[in-house]
C-alpha positions in Angstrom: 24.8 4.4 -28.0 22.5 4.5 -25.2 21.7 1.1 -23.6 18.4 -0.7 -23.2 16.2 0.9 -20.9 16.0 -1.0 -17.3 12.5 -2.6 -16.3 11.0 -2.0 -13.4 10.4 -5.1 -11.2 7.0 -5.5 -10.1 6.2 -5.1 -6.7 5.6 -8.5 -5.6 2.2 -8.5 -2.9 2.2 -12.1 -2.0 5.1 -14.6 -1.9 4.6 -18.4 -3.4 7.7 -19.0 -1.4 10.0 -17.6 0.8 13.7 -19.3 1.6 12.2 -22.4 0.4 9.3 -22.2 2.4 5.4 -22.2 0.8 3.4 -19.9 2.8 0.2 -20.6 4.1 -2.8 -18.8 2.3 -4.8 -16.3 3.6 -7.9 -19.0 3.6 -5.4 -21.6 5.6 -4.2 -18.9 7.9 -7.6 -18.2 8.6 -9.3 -22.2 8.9 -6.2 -22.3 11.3 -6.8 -19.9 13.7 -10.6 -20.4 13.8 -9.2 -23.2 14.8 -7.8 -22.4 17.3 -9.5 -19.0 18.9 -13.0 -20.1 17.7 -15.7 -17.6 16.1 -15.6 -14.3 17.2 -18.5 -13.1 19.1 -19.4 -9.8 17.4 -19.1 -7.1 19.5 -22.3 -4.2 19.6 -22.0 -2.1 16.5 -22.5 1.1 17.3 -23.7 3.9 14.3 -21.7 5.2 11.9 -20.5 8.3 13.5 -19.7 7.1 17.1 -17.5 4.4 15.5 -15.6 7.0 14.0 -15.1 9.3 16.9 -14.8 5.8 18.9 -12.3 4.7 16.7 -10.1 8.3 16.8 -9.8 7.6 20.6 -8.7 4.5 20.5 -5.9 5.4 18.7 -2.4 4.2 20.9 -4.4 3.6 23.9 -6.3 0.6 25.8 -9.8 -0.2 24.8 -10.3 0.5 28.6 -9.0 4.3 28.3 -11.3 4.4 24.7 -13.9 3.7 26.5 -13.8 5.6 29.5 -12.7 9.0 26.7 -15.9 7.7 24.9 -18.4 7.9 28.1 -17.1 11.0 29.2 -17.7 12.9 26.3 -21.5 11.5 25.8 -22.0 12.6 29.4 -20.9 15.6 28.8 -22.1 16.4 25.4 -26.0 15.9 23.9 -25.4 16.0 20.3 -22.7 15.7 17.6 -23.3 19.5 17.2 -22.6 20.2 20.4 -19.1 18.6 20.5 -18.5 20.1 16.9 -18.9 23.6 18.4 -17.0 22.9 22.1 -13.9 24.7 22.5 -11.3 22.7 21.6 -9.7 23.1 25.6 -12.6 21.9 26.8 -13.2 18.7 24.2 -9.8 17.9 25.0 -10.0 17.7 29.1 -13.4 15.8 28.4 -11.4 12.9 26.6 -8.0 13.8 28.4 -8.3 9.7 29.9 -8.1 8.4 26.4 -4.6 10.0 26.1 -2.9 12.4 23.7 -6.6 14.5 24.0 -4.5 17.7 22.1 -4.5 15.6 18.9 -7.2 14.1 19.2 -9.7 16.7 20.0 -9.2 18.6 16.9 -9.0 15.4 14.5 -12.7 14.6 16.2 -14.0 18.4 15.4 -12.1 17.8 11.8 -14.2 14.9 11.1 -17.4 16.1 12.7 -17.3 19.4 10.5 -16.3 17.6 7.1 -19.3 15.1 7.6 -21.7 18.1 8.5 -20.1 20.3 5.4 -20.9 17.2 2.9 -24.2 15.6 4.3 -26.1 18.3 6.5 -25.5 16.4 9.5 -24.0 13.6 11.3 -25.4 10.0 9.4 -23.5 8.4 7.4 -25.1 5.0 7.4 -25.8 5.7 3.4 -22.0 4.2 3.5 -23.8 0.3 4.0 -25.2 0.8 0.7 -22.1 2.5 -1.5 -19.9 0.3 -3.3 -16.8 -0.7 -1.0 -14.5 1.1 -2.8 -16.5 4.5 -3.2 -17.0 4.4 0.7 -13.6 3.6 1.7 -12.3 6.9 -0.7 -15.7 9.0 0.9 -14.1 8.2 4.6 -10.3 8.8 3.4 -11.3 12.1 2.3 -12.1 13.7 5.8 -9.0 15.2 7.7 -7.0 12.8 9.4 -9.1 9.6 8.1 -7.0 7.1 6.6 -7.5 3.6 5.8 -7.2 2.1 9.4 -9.9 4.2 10.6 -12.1 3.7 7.5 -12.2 0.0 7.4 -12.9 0.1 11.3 -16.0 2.3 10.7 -16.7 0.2 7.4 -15.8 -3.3 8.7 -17.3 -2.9 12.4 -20.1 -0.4 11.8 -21.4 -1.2 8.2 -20.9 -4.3 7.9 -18.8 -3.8 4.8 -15.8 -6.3 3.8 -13.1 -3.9 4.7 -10.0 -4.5 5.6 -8.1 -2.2 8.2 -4.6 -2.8 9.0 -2.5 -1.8 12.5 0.9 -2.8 13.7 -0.2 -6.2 14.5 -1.4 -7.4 11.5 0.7 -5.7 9.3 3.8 -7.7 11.1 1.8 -11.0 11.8 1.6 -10.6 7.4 4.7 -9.7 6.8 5.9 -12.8 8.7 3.4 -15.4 7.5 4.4 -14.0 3.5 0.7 -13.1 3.5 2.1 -9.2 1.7 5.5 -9.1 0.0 8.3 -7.4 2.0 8.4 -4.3 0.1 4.0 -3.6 0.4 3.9 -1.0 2.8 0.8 -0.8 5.4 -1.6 1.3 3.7 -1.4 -0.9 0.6 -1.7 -4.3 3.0 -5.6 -3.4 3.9 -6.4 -4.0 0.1 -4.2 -6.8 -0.4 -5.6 -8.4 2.1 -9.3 -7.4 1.5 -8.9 -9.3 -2.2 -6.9 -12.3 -1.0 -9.8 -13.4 0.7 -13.7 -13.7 0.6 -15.5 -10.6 1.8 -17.4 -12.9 4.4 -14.2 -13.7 5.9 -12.9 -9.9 6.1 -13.8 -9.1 9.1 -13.0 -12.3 10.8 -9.8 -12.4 9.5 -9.0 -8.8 10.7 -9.7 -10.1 14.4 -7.6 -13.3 13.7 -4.9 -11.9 12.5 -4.9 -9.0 15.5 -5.5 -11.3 18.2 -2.7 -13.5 17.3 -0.5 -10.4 16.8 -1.3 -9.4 20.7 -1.2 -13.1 22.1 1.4 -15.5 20.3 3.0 -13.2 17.3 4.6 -10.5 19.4 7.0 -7.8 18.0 9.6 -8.9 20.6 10.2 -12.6 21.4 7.2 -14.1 19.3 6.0 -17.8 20.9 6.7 -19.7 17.8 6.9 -22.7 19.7 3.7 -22.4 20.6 1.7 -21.1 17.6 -0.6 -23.0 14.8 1.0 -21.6 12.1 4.7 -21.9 13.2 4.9 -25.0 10.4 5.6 -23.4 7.5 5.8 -19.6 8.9 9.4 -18.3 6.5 9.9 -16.2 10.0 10.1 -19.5 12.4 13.9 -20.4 12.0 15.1 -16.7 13.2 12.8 -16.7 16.2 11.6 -20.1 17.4 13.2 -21.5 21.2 12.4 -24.7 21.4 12.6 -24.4 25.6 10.8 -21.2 25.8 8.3 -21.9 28.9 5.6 -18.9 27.8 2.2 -20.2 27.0 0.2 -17.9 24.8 -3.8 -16.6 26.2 -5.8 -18.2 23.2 -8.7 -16.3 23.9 -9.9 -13.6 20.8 -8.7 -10.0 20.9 -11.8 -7.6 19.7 -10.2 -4.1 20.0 -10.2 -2.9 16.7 -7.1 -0.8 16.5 
């Protein structure tokens, strides 16, 4: 007699409560830390496809070293063509200051050729216009796009309500129960994108990443000191009462 077969639990993407704690809500975490970092002051969009090559060097490096990478290779290159068809030695000593230039050279030419292959060129505004979820799986499908860089170039360049997810926010969430502990980063950017209204997206994204970088830090986080340490599940295992750090409550606008 074989016995009744076993359910599977359902993944659960949001807490209502955590060790007897009620979490804050995506809309509270956010009221909160507008309160306390203000509105952020957008920062220049640039076009479609200089967000993504922008956003591919700014992976694990300084906005500082993105930038310089990012100036270097306009100086050096005309058009998206021309960097398209560089040799990949020489691409990657152009952008060598944004750091691992090997990888990212060829992820830049890998992008560049699948946007040519499927458009003709190099615009992809028509992504303002396409329904979120069509753009997002567009972006996804180039080489080496996946949904961190395609909410950047949606959520900074389009002006789309999408949600991208780095180390920060994925462990300021996890710690405020914003995502269950078993959703796993690349489902947090649409957990989060639906928990909250699309006006708020972006906002949120820069919230979240700021207080990441400033208060909510992988090692020794300044509970003591943050706006949401109330009911935060994480609090009782990290909070020191006499901890003499004050947190830079200024907003973070690097994307990644």
């Amino acid at each position: 007699m074989t016995g009744a077969p076993r359910r599977t639990r359902r993944k659960v993407l949001r807490p209502r409560s955590v060790r007897g704690v009620k979490p804050y809500t995506p809309d509270e975490v956010y009221d909160l830390l507008e309160d306390y970092y203000g509105v952020p002051t957008r920062r220049q969009r640039l076009d479609g496809m200089s967000e993504l090559v922008w956003t591919i060097l700014s992976q694990h490096t300084s906005d500082v070293n993105a930038e310089r990478a990012f100036a270097a290779l306009s100086d050096r290159y005309e058009t998206w063509e021309d960097v398209l068809h560089a040799p990949e030695a020489d691409l990657a000593e152009t952008i060598r200051s944004g750091g691992l230039a090997n990888q990212k050279a060829p992820r830049i030419q890998q992008a560049l050729g699948s946007v040519r292959e499927r458009t003709g060129g190099f615009d992809i505004s028509f992504l303002e216009t396409m329904p979120l979820e069509e753009a997002k799986a567009w972006l996804r499908a180039m080489p080496g796009v996946g949904p961190k860089t395609a909410g950047v170039v949606l959520s900074f360049s389009m002006g789309q309500p999408a949600m991208a997810v780095d180390t920060h926010i994925y462990r300021v969430s996890k710690r405020l129960a914003l995502i269950g502990p078993k959703v796993t980063a690349n489902e947090a950017h649409d957990v989060l994108e639906q928990a909250i209204a699309p006006e708020r997206v972006l906002n949120l994204h820069v919230y979240l990443i700021t207080h990441g970088r400033r208060v909510c830090k992988a090692q020794r986080p300044l509970c003591h000191a943050c706006p949401l340490s109330e009911r935060c599940p994480e609090r009782p295992r990290h909070v020191r009462e006499d901890d003499p750090r004050v947190p830079t409550a200024t907003l973070s606008h690097k994307p990644l």
